[in-house]
N, C-alpha and C positions, 0 to 999 in steps of 0.2 A: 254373325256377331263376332267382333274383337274377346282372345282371350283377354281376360281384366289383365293379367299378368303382362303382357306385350305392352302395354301403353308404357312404362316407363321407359325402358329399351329406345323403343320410336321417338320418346320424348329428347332422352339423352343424345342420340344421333343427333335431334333436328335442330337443338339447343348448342348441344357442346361441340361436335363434329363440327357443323355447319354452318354457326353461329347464327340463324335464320334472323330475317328481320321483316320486320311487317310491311306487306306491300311489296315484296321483292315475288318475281312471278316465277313460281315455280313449277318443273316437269315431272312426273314419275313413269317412268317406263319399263315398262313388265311385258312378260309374253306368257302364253296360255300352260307352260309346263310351272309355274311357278306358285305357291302357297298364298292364295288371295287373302288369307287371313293378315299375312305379314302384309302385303299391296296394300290392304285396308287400316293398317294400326300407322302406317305411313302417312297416306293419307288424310287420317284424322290428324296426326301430329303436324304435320304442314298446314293444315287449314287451319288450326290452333293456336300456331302462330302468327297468322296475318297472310300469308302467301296467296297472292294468286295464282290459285295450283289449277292444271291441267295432270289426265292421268291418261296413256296412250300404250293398250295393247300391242305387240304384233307379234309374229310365230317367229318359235327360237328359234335359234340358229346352232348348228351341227357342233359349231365349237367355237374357241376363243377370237377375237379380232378382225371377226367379219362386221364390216360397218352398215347401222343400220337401214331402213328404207329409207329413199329420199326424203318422205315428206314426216319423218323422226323427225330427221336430222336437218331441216327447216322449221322444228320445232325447238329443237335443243339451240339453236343459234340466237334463238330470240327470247332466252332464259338467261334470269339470274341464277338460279339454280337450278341441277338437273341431276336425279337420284334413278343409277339404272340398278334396278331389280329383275334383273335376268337369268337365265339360268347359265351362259356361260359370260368372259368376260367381254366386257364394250371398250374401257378405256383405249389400250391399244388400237386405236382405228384413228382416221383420218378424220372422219368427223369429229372425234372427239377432241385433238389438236387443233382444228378449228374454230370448236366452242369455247376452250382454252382461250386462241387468241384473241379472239370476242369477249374477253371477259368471266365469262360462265362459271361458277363453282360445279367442278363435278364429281360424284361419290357413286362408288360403283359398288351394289353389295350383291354382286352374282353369284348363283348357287346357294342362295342365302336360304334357308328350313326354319319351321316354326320354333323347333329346339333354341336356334342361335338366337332366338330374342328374348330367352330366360336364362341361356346359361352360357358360362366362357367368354369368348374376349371379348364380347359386347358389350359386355359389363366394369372394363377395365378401365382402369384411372387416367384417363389420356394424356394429364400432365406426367404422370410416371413411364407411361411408356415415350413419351417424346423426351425425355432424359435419358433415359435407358438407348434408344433407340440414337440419339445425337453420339451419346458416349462412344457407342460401337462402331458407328460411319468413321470417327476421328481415326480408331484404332486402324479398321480397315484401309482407310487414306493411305496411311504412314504405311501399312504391309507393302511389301517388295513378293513377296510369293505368298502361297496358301496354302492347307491341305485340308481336305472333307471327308470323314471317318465317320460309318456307322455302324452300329453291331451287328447287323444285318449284311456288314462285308462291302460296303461301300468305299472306295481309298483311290481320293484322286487328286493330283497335284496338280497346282497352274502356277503363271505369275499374277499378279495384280500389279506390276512395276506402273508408272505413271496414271492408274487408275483411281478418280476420283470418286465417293463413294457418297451417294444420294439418302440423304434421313427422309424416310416417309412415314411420318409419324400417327397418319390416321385422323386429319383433320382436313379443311379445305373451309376456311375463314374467308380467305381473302380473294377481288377476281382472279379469276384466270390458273386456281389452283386446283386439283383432285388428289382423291383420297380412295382407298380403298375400305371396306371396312368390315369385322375389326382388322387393324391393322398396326404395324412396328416393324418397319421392316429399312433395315438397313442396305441398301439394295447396288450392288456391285457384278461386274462381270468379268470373268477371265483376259487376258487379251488372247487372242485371236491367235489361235495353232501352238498356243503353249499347255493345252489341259490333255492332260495323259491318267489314264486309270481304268478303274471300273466303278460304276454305274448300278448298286442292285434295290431291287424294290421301289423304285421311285414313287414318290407319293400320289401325284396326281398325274396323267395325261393328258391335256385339255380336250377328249373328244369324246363325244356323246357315248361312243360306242366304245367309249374306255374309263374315263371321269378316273374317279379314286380308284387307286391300285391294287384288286385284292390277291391276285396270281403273279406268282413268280417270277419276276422279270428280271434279264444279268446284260447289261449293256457296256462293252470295252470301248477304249475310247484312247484314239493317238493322234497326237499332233494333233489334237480339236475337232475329228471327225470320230465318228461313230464307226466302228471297225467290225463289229458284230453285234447279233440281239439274241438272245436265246431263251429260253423260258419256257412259258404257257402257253396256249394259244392265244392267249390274247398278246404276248411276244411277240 
């Protein structure tokens, strides 16, 4: 049974995120390490709104950007909408580029726990974060260099010089767009052999056998390669 609590969550995704419309055929794709509860409050919300939804297991994958099995991803191509609930990320893959150019809306809520559908950003104001979120790319555009300080001891310089900087604001309305979720993320990258510094505690490491960071980790970093790692064993 859906907690009662989860059904708004699912709703606001399927509603505002998604902007779902009745009749549009939709996919949900999960694999067996993931919180059926949330698969399920998904599920009803899609049906709820008109979709004709299909829903297709398969076994995770070790980490981010490995694309799914062929006959997914002969599913996903013949969607209007396709909602991967995985345990790492899906978007980055080839097939997923390809659903893209098919049209497809895709929202990816990997690593997603039954917490995030009562509290935190899933609950945030989309129009607020897509202003917030637009604001910041402008600023970033305009940046000629960078620098990334954390208290933790993190201090790394790059350029950004002719670097354009991508609003992903956490929706996916229209075809051929994806969305993470929740999500606002202003989304830019150094150019290429100018980032010099150090590297410590990093948040997440996309692999099974690392995910969120809770050991030690101090990673140097010159001319844009990683020059040492030191830390924990998991370093």
């Amino acid at each position: 049974m859906i907690p009662f609590n989860m059904a708004p969550t699912a709703r606001r995704i399927v509603e505002q995120v998604l902007a779902t419309r009745s009749g549009e055929r939709a996919l949900l794709v999960t694999d067996s390490d993931r919180p059926a509860s949330v698969t399920e409050a998904m599920a009803h919300a899609l049906s709820g709104a008109g979709t004709e939804l299909a829903i297709m297991h398969m076994a995770p994958h070790l980490m981010g950007g490995i694309d799914p099995p062929p006959h997914v991803a002969a599913a996903m191509y013949e969607s209007d909408i396709v909602v991967l609930q995985t345990s790492f990320a899906t978007v980055h893959t080839n097939t997923v580029r390809e659903s893209l150019k098919r049209g497809t809306r895709v929202l990816d809520m990997w690593g997603w726990v039954e917490e995030m559908m009562v509290v935190g950003g899933a609950l945030a104001d989309y129009d607020e974060v897509a202003r917030i979120t637009h604001r910041t790319a402008e600023v970033l555009t305009r940046a000629q260099t960078g620098r990334f300080t954390t208290p933790d001891g993190c201090d790394m310089s790059f350029s950004l010089a002719g670097r354009p900087c991508h609003s992903l604001i956490g929706v996916a309305r229209e075809p051929g767009q994806f969305a993470a979720c929740p999500d606002g993320e202003a989304a830019i990258s150094p150019l290429e052999g100018t980032a010099d510094g150090v590297m410590v505690n990093p948040f997440s490491i996309e692999r099974q056998d690392l995910g969120f960071v809770t050991e030690p980790i101090r990673l140097e970093v010159r001319s844009g390669k990683v020059t040492s790692i030191m830390g924990s064993p998991a370093a």
